[in-house]
KOLVEX-19618 format. One record per atom (N, C-alpha, C, CB): atom name; x, y negated, z. Coordinates in steps of 0.001 Angstrom, whole numbers, plus 500000, padded with zeros to 6 digits. Glycine has a CB too. Layout:
N
<r><at>CA</at><X>X</X><Y>Y</Y><Z>Z</Z></r>
...
***
This chain:
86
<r><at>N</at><X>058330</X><Y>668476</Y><Z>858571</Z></r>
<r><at>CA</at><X>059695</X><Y>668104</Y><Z>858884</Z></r>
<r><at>C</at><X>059891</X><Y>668001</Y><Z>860383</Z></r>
<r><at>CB</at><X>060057</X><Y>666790</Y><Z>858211</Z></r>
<r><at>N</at><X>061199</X><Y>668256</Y><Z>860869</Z></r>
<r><at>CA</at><X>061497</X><Y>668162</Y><Z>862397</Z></r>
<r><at>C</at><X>062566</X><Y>667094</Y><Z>862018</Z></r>
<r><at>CB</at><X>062061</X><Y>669704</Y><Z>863344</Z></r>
<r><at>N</at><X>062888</X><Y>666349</Y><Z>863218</Z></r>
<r><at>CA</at><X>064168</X><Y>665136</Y><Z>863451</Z></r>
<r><at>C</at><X>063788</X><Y>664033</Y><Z>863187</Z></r>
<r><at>CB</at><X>065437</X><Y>665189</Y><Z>862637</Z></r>
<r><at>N</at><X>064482</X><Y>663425</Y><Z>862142</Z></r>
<r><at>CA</at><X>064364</X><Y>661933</Y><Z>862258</Z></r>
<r><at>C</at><X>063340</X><Y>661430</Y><Z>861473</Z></r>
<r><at>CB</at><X>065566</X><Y>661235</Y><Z>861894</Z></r>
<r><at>N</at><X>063320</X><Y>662034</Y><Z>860598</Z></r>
<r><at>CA</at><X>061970</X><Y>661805</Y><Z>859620</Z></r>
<r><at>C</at><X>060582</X><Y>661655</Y><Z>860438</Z></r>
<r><at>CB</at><X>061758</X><Y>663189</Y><Z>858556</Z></r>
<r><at>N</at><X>060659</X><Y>663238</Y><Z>860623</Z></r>
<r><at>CA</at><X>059297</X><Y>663212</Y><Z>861587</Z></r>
<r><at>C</at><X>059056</X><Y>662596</Y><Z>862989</Z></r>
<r><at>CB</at><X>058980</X><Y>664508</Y><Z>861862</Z></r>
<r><at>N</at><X>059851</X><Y>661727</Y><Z>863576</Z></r>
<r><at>CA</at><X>059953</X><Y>660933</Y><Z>864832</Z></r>
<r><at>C</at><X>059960</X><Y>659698</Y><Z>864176</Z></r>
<r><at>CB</at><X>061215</X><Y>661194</Y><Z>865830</Z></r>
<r><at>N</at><X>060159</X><Y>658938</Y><Z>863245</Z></r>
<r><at>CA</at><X>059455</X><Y>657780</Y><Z>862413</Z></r>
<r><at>C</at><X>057800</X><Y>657394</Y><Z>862233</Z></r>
<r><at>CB</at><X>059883</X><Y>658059</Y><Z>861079</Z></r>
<r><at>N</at><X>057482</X><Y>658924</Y><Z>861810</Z></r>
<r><at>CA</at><X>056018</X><Y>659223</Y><Z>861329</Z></r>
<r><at>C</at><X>055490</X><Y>658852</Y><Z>862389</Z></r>
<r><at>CB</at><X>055554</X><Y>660644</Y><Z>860891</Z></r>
<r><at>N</at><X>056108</X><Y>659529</Y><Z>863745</Z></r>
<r><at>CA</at><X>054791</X><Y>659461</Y><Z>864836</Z></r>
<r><at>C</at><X>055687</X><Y>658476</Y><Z>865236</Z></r>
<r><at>CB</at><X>054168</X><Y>660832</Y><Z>866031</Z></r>
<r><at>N</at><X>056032</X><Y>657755</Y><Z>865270</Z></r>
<r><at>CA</at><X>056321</X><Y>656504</Y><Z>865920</Z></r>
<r><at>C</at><X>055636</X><Y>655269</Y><Z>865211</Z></r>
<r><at>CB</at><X>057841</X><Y>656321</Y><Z>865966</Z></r>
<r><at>N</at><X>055442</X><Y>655558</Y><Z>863897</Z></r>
<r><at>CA</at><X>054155</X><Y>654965</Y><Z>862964</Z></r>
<r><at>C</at><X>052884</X><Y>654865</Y><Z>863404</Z></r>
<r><at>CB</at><X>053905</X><Y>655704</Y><Z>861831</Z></r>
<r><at>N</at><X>052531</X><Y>656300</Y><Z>863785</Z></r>
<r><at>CA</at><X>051060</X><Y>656697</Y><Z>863885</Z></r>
<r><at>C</at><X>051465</X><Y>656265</Y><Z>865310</Z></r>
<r><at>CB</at><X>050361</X><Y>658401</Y><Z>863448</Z></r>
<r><at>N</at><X>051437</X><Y>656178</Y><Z>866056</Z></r>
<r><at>CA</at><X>051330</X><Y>655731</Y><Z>867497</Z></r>
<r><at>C</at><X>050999</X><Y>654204</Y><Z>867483</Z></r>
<r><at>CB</at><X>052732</X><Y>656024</Y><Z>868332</Z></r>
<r><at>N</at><X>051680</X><Y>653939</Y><Z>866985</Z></r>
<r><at>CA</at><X>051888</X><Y>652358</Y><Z>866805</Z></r>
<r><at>C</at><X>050646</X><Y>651930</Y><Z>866114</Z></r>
<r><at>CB</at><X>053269</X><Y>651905</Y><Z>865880</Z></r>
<r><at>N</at><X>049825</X><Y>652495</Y><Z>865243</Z></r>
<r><at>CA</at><X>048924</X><Y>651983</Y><Z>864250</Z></r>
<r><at>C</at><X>047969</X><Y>652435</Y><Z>865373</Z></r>
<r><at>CB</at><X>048854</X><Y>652590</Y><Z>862556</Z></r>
<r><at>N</at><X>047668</X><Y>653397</Y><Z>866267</Z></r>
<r><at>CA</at><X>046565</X><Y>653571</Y><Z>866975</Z></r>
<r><at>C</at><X>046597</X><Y>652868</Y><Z>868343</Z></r>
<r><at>CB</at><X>046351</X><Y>654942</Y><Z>867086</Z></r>
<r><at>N</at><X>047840</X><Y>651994</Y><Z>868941</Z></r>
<r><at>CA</at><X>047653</X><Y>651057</Y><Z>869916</Z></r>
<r><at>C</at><X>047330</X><Y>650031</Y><Z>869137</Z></r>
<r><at>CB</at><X>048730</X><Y>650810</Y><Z>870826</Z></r>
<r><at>N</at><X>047448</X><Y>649341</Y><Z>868131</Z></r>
<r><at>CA</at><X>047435</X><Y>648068</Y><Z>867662</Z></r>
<r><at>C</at><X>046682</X><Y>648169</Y><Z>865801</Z></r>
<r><at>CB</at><X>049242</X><Y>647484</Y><Z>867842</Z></r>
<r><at>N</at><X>045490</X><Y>648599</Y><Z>865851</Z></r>
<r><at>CA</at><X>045159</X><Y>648463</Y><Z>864724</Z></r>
<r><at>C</at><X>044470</X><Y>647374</Y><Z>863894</Z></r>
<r><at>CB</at><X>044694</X><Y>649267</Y><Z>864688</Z></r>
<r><at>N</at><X>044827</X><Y>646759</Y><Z>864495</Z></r>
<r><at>CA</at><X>044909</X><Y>644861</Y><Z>863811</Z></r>
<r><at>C</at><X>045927</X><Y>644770</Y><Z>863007</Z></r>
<r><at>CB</at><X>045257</X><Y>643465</Y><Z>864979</Z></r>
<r><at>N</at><X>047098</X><Y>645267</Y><Z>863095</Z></r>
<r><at>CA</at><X>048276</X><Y>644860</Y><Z>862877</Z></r>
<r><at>C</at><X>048569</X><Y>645811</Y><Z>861525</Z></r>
<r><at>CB</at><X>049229</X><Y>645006</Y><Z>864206</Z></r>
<r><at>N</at><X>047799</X><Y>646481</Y><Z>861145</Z></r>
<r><at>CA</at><X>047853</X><Y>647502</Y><Z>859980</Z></r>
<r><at>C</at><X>046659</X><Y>647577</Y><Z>858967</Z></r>
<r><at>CB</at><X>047978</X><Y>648885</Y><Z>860579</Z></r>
<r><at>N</at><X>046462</X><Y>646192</Y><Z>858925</Z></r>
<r><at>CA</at><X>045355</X><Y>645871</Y><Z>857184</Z></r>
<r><at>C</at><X>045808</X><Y>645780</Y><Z>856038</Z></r>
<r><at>CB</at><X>044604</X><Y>644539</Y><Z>856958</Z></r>
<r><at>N</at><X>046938</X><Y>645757</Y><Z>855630</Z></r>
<r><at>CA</at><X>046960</X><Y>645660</Y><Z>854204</Z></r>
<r><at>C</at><X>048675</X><Y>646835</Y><Z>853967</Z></r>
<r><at>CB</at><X>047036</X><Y>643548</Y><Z>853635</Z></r>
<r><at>N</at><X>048538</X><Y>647598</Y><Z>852952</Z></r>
<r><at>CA</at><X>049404</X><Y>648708</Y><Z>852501</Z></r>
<r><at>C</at><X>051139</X><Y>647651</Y><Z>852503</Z></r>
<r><at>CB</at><X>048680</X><Y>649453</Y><Z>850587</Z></r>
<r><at>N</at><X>050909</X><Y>646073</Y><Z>852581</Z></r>
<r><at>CA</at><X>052455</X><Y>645878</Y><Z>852410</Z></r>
<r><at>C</at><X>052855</X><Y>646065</Y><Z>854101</Z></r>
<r><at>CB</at><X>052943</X><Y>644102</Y><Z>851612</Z></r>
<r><at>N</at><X>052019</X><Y>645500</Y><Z>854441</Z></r>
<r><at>CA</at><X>051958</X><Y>645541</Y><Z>856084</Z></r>
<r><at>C</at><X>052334</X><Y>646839</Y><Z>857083</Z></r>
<r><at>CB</at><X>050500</X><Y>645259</Y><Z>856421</Z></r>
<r><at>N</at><X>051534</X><Y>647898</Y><Z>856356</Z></r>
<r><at>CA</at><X>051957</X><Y>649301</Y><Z>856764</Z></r>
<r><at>C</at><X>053173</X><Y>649801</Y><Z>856111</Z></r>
<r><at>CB</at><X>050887</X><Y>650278</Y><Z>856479</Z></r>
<r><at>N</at><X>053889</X><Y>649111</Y><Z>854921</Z></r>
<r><at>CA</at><X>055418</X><Y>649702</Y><Z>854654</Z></r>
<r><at>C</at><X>056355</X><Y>648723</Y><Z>855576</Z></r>
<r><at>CB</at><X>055946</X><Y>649601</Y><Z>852809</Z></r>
<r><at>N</at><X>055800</X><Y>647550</Y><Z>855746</Z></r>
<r><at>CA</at><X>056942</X><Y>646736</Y><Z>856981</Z></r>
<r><at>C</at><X>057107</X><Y>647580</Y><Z>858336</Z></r>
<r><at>CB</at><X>056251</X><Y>645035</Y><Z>857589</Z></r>
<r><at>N</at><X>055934</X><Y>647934</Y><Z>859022</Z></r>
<r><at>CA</at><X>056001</X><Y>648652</Y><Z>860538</Z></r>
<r><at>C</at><X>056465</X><Y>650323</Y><Z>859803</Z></r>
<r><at>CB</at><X>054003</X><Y>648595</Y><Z>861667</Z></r>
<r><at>N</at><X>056367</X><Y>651054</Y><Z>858794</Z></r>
<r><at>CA</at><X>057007</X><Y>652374</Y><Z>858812</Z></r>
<r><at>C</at><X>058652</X><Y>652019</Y><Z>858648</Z></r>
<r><at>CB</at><X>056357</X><Y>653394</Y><Z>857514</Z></r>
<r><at>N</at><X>058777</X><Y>650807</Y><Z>857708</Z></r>
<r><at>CA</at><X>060183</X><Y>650274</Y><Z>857847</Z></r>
<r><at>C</at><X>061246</X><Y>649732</Y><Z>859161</Z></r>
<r><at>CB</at><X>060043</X><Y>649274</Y><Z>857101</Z></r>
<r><at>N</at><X>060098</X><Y>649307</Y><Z>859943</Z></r>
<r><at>CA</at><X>060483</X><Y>648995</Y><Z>861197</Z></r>
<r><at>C</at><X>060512</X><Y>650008</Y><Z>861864</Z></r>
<r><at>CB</at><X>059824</X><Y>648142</Y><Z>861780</Z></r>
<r><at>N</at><X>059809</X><Y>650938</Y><Z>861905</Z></r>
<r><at>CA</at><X>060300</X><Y>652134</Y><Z>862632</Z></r>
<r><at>C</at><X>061727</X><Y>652855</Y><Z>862063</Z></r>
<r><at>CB</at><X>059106</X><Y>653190</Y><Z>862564</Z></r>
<r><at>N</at><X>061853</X><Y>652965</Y><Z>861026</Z></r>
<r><at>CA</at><X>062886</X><Y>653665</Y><Z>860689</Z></r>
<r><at>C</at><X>064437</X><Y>652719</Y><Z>860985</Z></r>
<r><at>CB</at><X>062570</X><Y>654091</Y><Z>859136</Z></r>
<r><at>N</at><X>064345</X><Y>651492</Y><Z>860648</Z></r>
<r><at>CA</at><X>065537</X><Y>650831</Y><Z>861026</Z></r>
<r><at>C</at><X>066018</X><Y>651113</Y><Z>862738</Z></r>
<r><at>CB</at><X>065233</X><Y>649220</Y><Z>860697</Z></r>
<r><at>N</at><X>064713</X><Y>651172</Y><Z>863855</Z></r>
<r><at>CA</at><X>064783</X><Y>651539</Y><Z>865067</Z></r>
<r><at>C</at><X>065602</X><Y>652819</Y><Z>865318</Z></r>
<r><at>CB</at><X>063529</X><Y>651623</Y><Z>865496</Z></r>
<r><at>N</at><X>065024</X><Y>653842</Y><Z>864356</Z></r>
<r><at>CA</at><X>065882</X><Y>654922</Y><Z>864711</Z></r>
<r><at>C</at><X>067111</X><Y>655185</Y><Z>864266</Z></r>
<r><at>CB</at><X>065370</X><Y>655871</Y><Z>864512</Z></r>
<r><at>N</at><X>067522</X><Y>654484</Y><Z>862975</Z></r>
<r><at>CA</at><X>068841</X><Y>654487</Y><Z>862600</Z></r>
<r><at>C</at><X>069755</X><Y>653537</Y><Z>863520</Z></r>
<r><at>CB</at><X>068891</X><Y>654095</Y><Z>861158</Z></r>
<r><at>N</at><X>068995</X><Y>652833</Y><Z>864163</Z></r>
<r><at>CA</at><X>070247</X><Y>652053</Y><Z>865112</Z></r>
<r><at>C</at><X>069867</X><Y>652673</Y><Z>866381</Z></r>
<r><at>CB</at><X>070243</X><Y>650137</Y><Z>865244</Z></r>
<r><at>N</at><X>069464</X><Y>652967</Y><Z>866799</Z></r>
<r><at>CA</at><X>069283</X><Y>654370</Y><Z>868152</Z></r>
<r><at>C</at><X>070237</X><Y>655600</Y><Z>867760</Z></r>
<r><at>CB</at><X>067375</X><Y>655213</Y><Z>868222</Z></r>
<r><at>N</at><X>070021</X><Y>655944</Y><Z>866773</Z></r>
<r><at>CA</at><X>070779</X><Y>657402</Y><Z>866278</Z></r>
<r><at>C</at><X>070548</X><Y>658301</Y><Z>867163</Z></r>
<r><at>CB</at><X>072346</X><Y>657419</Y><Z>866111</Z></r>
<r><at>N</at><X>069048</X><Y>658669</Y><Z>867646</Z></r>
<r><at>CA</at><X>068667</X><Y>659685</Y><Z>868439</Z></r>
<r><at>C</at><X>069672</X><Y>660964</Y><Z>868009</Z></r>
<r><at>CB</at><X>067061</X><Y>659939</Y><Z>868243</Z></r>
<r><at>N</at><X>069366</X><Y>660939</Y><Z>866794</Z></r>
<r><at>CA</at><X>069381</X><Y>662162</Y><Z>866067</Z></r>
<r><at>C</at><X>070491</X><Y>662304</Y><Z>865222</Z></r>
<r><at>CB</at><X>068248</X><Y>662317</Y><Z>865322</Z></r>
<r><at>N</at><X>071917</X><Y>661943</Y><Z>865885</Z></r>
<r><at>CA</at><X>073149</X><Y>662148</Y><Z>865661</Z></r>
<r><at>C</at><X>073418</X><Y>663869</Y><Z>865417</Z></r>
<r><at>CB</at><X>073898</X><Y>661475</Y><Z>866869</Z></r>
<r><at>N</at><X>073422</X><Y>664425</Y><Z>866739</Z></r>
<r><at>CA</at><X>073591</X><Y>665612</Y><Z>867036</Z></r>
<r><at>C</at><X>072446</X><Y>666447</Y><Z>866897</Z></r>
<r><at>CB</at><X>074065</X><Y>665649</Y><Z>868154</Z></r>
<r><at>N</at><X>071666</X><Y>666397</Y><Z>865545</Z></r>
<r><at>CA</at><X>070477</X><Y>667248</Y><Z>865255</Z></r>
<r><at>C</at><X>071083</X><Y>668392</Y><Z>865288</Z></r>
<r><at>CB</at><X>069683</X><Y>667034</Y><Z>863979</Z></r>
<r><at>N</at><X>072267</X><Y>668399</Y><Z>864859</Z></r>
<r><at>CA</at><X>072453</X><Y>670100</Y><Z>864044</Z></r>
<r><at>C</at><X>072941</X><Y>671217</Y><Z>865049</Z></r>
<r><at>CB</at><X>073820</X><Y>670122</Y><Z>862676</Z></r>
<r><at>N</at><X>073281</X><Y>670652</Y><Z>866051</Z></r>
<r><at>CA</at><X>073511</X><Y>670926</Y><Z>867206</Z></r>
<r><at>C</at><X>072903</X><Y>671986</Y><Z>867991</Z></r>
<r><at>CB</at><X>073383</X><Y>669995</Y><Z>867676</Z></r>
<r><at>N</at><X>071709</X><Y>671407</Y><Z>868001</Z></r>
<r><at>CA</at><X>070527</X><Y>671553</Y><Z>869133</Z></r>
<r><at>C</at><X>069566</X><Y>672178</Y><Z>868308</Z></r>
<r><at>CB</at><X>069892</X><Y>670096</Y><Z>869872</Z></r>
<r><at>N</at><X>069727</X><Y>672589</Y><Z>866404</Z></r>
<r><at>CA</at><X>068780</X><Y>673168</Y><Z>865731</Z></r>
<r><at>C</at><X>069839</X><Y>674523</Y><Z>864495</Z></r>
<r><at>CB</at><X>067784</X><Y>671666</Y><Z>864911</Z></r>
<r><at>N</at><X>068442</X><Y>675255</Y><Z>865149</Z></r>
<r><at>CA</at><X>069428</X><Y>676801</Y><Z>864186</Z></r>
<r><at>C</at><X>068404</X><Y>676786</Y><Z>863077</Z></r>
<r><at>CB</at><X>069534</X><Y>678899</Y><Z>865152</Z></r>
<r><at>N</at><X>068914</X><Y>677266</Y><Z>861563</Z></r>
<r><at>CA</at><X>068434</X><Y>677275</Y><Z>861069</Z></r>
<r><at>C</at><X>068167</X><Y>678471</Y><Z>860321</Z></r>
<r><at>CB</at><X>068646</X><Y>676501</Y><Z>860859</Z></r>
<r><at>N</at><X>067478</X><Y>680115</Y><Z>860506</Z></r>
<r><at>CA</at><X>067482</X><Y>681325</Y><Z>860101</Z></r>
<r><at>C</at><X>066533</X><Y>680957</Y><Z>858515</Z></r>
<r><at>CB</at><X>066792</X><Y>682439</Y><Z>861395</Z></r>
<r><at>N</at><X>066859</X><Y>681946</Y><Z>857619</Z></r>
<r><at>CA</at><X>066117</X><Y>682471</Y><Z>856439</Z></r>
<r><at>C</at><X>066559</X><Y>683505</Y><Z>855791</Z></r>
<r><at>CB</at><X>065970</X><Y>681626</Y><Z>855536</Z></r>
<r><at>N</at><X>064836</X><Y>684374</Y><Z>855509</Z></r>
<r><at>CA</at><X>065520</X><Y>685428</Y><Z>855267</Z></r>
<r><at>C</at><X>066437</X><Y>686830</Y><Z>856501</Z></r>
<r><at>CB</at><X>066369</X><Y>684648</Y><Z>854457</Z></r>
<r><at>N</at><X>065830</X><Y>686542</Y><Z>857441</Z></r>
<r><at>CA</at><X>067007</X><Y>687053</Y><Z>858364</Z></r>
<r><at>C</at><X>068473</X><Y>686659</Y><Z>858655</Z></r>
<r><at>CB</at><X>067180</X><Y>688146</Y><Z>858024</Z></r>
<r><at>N</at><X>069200</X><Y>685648</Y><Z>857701</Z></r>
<r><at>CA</at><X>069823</X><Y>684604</Y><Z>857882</Z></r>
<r><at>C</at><X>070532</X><Y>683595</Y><Z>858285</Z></r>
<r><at>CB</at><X>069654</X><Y>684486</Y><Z>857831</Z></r>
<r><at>N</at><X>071655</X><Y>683334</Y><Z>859073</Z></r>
<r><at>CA</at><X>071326</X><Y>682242</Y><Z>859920</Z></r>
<r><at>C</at><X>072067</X><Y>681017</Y><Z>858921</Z></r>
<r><at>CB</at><X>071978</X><Y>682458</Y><Z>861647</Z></r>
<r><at>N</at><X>071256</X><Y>679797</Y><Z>858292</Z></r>
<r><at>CA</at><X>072115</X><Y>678616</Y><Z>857152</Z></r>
<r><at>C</at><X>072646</X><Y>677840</Y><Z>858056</Z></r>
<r><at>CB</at><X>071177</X><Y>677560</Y><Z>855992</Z></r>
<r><at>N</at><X>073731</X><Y>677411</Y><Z>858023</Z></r>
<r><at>CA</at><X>074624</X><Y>676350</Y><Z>858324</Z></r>
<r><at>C</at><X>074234</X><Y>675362</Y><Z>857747</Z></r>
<r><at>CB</at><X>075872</X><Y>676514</Y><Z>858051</Z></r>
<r><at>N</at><X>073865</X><Y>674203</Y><Z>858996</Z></r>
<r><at>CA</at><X>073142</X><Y>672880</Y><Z>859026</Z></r>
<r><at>C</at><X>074761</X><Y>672066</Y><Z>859050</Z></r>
<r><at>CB</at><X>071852</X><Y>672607</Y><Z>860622</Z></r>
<r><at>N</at><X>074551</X><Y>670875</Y><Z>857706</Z></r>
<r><at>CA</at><X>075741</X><Y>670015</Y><Z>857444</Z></r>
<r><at>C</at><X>076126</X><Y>668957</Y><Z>858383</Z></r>
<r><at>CB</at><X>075578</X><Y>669388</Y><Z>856246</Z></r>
<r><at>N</at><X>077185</X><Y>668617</Y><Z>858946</Z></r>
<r><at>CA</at><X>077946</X><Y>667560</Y><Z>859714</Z></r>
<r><at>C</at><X>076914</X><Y>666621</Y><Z>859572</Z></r>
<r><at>CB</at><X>079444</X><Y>667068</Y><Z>859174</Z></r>
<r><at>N</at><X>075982</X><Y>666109</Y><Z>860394</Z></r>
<r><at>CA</at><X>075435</X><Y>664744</Y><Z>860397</Z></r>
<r><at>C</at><X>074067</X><Y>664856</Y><Z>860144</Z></r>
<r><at>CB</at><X>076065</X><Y>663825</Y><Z>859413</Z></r>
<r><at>N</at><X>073356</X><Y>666362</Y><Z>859735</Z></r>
<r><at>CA</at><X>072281</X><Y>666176</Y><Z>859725</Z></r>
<r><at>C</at><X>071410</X><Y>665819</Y><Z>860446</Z></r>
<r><at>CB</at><X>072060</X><Y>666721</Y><Z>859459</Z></r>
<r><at>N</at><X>070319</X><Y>665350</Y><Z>860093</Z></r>
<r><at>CA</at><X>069228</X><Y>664483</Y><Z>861284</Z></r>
<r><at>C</at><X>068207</X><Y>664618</Y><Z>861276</Z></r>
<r><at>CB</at><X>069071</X><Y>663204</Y><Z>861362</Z></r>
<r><at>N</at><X>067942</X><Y>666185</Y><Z>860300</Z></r>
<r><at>CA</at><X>066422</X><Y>666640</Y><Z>860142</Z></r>
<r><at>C</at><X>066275</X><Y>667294</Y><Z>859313</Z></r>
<r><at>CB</at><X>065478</X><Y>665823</Y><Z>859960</Z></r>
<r><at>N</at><X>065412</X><Y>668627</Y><Z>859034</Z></r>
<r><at>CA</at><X>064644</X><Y>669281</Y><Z>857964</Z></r>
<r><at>C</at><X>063750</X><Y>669078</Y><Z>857542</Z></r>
<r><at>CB</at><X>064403</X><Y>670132</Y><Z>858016</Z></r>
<r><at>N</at><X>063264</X><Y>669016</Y><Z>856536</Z></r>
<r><at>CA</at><X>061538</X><Y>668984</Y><Z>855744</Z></r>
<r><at>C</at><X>061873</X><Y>670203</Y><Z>854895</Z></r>
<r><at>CB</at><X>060953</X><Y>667298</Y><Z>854534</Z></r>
<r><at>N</at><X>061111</X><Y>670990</Y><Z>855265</Z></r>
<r><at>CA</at><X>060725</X><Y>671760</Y><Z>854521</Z></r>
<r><at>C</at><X>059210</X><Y>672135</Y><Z>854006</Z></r>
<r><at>CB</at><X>061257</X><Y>672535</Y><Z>854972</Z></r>
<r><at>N</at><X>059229</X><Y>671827</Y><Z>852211</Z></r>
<r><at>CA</at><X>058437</X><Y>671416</Y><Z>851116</Z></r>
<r><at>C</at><X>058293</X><Y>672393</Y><Z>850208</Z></r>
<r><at>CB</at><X>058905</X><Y>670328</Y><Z>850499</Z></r>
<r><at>N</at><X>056952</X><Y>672823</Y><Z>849752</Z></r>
<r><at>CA</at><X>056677</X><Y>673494</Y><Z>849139</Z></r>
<r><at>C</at><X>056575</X><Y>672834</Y><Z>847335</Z></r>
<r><at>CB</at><X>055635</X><Y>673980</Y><Z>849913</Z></r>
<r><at>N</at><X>056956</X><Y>671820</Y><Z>847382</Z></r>
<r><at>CA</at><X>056478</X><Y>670826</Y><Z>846291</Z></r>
<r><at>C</at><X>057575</X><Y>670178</Y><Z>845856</Z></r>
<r><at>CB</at><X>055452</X><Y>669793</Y><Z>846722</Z></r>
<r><at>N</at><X>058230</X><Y>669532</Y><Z>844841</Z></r>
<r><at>CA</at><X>059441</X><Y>669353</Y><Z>844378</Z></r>
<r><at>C</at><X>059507</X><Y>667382</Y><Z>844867</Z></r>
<r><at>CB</at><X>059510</X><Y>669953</Y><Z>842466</Z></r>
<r><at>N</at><X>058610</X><Y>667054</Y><Z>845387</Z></r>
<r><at>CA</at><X>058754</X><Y>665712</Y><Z>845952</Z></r>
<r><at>C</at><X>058322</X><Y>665558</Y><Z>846984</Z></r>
<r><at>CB</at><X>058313</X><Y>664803</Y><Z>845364</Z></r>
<r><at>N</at><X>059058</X><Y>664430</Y><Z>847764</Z></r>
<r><at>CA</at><X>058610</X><Y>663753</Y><Z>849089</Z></r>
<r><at>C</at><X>058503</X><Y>662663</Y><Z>849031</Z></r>
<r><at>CB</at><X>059278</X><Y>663860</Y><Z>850117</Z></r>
<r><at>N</at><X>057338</X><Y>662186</Y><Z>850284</Z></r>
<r><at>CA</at><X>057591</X><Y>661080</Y><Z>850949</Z></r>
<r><at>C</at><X>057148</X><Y>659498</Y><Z>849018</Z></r>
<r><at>CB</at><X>059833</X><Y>661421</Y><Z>851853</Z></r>
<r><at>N</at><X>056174</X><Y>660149</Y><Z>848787</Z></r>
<r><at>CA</at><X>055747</X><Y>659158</Y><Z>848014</Z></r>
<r><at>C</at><X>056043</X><Y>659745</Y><Z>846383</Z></r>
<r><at>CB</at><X>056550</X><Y>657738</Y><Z>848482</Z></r>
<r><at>N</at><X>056735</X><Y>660463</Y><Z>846136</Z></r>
<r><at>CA</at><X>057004</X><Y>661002</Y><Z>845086</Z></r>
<r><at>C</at><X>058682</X><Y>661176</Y><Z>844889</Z></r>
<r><at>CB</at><X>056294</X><Y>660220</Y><Z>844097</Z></r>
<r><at>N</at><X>059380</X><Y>661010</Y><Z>845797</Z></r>
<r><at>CA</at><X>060886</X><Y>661227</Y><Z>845492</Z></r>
<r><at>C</at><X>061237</X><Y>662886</Y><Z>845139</Z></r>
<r><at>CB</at><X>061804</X><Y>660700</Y><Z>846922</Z></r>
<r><at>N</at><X>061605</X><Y>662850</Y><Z>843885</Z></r>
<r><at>CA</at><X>062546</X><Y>664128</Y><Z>844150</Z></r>
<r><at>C</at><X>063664</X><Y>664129</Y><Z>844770</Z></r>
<r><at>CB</at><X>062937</X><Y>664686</Y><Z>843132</Z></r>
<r><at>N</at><X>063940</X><Y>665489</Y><Z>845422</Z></r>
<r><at>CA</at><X>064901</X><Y>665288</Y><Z>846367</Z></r>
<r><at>C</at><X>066165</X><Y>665951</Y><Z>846086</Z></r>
<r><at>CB</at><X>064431</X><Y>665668</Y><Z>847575</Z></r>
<r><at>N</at><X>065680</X><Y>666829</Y><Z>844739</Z></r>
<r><at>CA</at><X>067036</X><Y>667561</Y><Z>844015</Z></r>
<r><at>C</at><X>067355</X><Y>667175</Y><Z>842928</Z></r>
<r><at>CB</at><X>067007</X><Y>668910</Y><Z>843749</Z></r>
***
């Protein structure tokens, strides 16, 4: 994934490799991935993703929707823990 998703992740993994005290137990590591993500939704880096990202397939070019804030693109019918996403 590119955008907001994937700027969570490594804002996760960054965070767990300055301070790995702070990441012993699995509830602990969904509070700081949670805390990262509330950070970026009130930042809204990634207002104007669609902007600044083209999206070709196929030779192609898809029209990215009003407000998007990132792609994942998945070979597998779930993300991110088991969500389906269709």
């Amino acid at each position: 994934g590119v955008g907001v998703d994937a700027q969570i992740a490594l804002n996760f993994h960054l965070k767990r490799e300055r301070a790995p005290h702070l990441f012993t137990h699995r509830l602990l590591n969904k509070f700081w991935y949670a805390s990262s993500g509330g950070q970026e939704i009130l930042m809204q880096r990634f207002i104007d993703f669609a902007t600044h990202v083209t999206l070709e397939c196929d030779g192609r070019s898809v029209p990215l929707p009003v407000g998007c804030e990132g792609l994942i693109v998945l070979n597998i019918e779930s993300y991110g823990g088991g969500v389906d996403l269709w």
